[in-house]
C-alpha positions as a printed Julia matrix, in Angstrom:
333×3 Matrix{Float64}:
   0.0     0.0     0.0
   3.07    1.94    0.1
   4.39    4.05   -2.98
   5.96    6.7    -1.86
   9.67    6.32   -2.3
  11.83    2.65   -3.14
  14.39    4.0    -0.59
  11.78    2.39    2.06
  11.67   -0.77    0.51
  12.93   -3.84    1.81
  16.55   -5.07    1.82
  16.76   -8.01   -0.69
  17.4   -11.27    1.23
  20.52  -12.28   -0.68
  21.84   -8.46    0.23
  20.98   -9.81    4.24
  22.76  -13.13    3.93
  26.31  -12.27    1.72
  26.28   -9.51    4.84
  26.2   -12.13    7.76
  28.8   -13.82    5.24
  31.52  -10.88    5.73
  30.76  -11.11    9.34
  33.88  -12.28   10.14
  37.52  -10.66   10.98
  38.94   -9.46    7.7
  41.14   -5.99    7.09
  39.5    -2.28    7.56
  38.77    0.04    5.47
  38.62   -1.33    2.07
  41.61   -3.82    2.09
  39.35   -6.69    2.57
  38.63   -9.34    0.3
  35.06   -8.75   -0.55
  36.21   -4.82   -1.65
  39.01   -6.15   -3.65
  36.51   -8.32   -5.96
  34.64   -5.2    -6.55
  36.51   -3.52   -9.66
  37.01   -7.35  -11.37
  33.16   -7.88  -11.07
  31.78   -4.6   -12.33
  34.4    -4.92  -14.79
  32.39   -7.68  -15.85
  29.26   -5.98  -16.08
  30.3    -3.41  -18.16
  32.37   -5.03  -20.26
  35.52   -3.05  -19.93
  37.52   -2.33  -16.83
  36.76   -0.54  -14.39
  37.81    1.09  -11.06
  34.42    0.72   -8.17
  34.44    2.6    -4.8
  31.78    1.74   -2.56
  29.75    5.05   -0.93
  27.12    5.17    1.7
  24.59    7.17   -0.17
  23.79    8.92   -3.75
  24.29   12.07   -2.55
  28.12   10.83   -1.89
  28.37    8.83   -4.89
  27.22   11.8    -7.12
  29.13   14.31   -5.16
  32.24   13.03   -5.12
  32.12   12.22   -9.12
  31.95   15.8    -9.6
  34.41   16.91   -7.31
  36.96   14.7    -9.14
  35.23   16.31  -13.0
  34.71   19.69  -11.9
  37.3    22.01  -10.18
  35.65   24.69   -7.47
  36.41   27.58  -10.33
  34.55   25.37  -12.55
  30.55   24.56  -13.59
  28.62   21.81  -14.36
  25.54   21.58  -16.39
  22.62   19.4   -15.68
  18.9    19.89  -15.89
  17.02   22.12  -13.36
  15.13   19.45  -12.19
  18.2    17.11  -11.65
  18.64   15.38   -7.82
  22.0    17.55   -7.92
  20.12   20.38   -7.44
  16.85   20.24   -5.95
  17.55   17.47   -3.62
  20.56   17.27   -2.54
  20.96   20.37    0.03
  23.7    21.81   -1.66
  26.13   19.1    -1.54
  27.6    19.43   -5.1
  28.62   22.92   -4.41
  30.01   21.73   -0.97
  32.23   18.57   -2.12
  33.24   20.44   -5.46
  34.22   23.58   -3.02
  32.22   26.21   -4.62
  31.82   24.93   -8.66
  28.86   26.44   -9.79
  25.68   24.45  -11.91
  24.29   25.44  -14.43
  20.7    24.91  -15.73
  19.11   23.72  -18.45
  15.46   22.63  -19.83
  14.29   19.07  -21.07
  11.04   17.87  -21.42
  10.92   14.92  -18.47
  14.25   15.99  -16.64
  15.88   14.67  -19.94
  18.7    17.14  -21.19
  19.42   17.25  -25.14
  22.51   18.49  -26.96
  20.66   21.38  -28.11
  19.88   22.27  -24.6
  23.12   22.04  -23.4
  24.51   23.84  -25.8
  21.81   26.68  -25.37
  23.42   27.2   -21.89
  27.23   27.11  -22.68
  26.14   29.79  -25.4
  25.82   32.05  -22.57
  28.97   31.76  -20.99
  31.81   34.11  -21.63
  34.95   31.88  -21.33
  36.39   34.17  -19.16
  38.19   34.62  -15.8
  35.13   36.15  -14.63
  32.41   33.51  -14.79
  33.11   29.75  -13.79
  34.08   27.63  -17.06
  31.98   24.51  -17.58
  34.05   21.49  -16.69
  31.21   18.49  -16.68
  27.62   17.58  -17.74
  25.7    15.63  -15.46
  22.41   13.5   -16.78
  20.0    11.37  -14.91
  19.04    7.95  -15.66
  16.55    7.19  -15.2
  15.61   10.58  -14.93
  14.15   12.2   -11.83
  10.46   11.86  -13.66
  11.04    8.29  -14.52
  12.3     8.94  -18.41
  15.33    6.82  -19.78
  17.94    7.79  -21.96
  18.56    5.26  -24.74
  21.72    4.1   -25.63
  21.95    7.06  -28.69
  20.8    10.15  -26.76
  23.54    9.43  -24.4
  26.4     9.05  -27.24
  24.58   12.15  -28.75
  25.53   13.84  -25.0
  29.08   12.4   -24.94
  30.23   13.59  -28.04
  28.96   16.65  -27.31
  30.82   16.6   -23.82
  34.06   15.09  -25.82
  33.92   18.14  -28.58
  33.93   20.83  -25.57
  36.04   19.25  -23.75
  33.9    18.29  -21.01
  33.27   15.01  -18.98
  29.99   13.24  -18.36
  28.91   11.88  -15.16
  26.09    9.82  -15.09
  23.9    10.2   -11.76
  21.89    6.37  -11.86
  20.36    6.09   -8.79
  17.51    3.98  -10.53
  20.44    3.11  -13.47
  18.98   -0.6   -13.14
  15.67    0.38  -13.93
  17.23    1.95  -16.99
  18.6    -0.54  -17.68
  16.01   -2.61  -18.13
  13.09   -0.08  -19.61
  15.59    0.5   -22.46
  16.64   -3.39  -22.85
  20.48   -2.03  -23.33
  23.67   -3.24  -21.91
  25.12   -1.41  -19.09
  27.67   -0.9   -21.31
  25.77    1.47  -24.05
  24.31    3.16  -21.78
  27.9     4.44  -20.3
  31.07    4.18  -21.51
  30.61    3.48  -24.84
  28.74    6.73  -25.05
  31.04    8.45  -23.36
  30.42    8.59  -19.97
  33.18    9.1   -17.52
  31.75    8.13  -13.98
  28.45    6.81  -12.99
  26.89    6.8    -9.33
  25.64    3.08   -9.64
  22.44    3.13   -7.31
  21.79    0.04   -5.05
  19.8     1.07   -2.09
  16.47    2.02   -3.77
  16.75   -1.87   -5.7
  17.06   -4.14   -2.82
  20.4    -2.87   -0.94
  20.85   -1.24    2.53
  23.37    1.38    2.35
  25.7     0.99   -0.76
  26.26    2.5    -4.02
  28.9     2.31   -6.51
  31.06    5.14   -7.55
  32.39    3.85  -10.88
  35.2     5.41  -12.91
  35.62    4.53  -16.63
  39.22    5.33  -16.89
  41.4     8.57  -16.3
  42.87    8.92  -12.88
  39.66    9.98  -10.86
  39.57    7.05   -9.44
  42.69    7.61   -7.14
  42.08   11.03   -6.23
  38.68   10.54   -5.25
  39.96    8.0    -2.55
  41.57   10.73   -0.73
  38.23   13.06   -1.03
  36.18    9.76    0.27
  38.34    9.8     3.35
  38.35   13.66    4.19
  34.42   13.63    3.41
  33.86   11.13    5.96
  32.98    8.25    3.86
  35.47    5.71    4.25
  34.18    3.35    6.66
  36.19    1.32    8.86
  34.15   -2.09    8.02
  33.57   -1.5     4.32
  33.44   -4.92    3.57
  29.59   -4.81    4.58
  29.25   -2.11    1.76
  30.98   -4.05   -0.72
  29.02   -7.52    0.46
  25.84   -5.8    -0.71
  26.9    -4.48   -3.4
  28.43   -8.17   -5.07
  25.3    -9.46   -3.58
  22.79   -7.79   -6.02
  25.0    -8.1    -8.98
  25.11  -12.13   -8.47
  22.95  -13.87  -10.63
  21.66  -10.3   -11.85
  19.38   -9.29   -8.83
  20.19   -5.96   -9.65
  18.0    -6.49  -12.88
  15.8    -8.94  -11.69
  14.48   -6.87   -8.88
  14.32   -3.41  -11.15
  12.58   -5.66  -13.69
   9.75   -6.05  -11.38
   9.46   -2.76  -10.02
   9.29   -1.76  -14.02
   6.26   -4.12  -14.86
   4.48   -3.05  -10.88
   4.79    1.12  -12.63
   3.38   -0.31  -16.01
   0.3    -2.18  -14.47
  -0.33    1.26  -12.9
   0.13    3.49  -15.61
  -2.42    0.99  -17.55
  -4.94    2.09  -14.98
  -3.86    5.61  -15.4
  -4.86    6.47  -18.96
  -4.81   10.42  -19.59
  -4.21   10.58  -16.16
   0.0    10.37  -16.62
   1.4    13.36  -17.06
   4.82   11.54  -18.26
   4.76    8.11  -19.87
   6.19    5.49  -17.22
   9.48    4.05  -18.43
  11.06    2.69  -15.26
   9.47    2.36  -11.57
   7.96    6.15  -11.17
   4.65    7.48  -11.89
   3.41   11.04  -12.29
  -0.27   11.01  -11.98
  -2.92   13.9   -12.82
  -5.04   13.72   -9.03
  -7.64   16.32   -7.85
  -6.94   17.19   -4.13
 -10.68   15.24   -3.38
  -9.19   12.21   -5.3
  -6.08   11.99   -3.14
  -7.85   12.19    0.06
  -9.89    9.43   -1.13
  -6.92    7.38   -2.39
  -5.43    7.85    1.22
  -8.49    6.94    2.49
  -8.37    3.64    1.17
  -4.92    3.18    2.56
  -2.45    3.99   -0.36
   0.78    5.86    0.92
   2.19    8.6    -2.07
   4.21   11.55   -2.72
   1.99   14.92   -3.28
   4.44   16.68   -6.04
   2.78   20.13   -6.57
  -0.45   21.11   -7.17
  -2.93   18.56   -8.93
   0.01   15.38   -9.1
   0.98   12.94   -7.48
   4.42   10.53   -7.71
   3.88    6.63   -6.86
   7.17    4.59   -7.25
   6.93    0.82   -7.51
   9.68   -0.89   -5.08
  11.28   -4.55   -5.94
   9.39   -6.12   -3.66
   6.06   -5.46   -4.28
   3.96   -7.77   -5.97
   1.79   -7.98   -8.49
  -0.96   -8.51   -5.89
   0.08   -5.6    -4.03
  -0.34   -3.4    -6.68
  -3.54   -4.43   -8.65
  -5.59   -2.97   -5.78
  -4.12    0.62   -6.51
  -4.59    0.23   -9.94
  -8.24   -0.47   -9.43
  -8.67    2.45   -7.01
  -7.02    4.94  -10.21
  -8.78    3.61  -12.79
 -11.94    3.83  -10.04
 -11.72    7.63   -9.96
């Protein structure tokens, strides 16, 4: 009856069990063996190696990807409905020491080339206005949208021409993942990204993500700014457990997978009523005030998201079952 957010979902039982497996003496910080399996494996999944550092949170994972793209004199552009910078209490400006972002439009929090370049039009280029260092997208996107594999390569070769790098904030990247039927791999590297925030917890984890670097030196220099942030934790092995837990035999998909088909039952009952078409695990829903009291009233938990809408987000573990009843109830109205 709850649809409010995925980060109160359930941790996956296979994230529970490879924990109580690393219960055991091994070496701090991120010496240990289940932390030094982490690169080789996500390696693996994207099909090209790669250098992993497990966070605590997206907010870390995103913030410390820019602090290693973006100097403090720099900028970084993103869409003005990005996580970066409506919902993230000013972190990015905080880790990167002061680099400014900058703001652009896209129908569904998606950001185009055009867009992009619309805003670096404006800037001067010189030593009195921060120079754009980075681009930052969303996938999926902070309204549930998904980049396919081509609008990101349209992105990265924009970001490679200007001399920018591309970090990819996926907090729901599994549920990209698997609403655009891509490989991990297209939907990064190959179009050019340079460091994606791998999200875990809203998919079945507890408190992981993935910071991963797709080459360059970042990597190395964002160890140091995980320790003086605070985020280095003396038994990482727990973060990394979870973390090789979900990608064994592809939970990571497997659970986003479901929470996919739980938002597409939903928007089925929905009709006119979406205000953007569902393409991962989040739905934007055209409610009266009347009609959410009465959707409460029946029991369903949701996000009010300005006047007139609502959001409902689909979690891993809910089943079909579970969500049939709200469906009814919408298509009730």
């Amino acid at each position: 009856m709850r649809f409010f957010s995925d980060n109160a979902a359930p941790v996956h039982p296979n994230v529970l069990a490879t924990m109580a497996a690393a219960n055991t003496l091994d070496t701090a910080y991120d010496g240990d063996a289940f932390s030094k399996r982490l690169d080789a494996r996500l390696s693996e999944t994207f099909e090209t190696e790669v250098t992993a550092l497990w966070v605590p949170s997206g907010t870390a994972a995103n913030c410390l990807a820019l602090a290693a793209l973006c100097p403090p004199h720099g900028s970084i552009v993103c869409h003005r409905d990005a996580h970066i910078q409506n919902d993230e209490c000013g972190a990015p400006e905080f880790y990167t020491h002061g680099a400014k972002l900058l703001l652009a439009d896209g129908e569904g929090a998606k950001l185009t080339p055009d867009a992009i370049t619309d805003i670096l039009s404006l800037q001067r280029y010189d030593v009195h206005q921060q120079r754009p260092h980075a681009i930052s997208i969303t996938n999926a996107t902070e309204y549930g949208r998904v980049y396919l594999p081509d609008e990101v390569a349209a992105i990265g070769a924009l970001a490679k021409d200007r001399g920018l790098a591309l970090h990819m904030d996926g907090a729901r990247f599994a549920n990209a993942v698997v609403g655009t039927g891509a490989s991990p791999a297209d939907l990064t590297w190959r179009g050019g990204v340079d460091a994606l925030s791998m999200g875990f917890v809203k998919n079945g984890g507890m408190n992981a993500e993935a910071l991963v670097f797709f080459g360059g030196d970042h990597a190395e220099t964002t160890r140091y700014r995980r320790k003086r942030a605070g985020h280095l934790l003396s038994k990482g092995r727990y973060l990394a457990a979870q973390i090789l837990a979900m990608l064994d035999d592809d939970v990571w998909l497997a659970n986003a997978r479901a929470a996919n088909a739980g938002a597409a039952l939903l928007a089925d009952a929905a009709g006119d009523r979406l205000i953007h078409p569902v393409e991962a695990n989040e739905m934007f829903l055209r409610v009266t005030a009347d009609e959410a009291v009465s959707l409460r009233a029946k029991g369903f938990d949701f996000y009010d998201w300005g006047p007139g809408e609502a959001r409902l987000v689909v979690s891993w573990d809910q089943q079909e079952a579970d969500i049939r009843p709200l469906a009814a109830a919408i298509r009730a109205l």
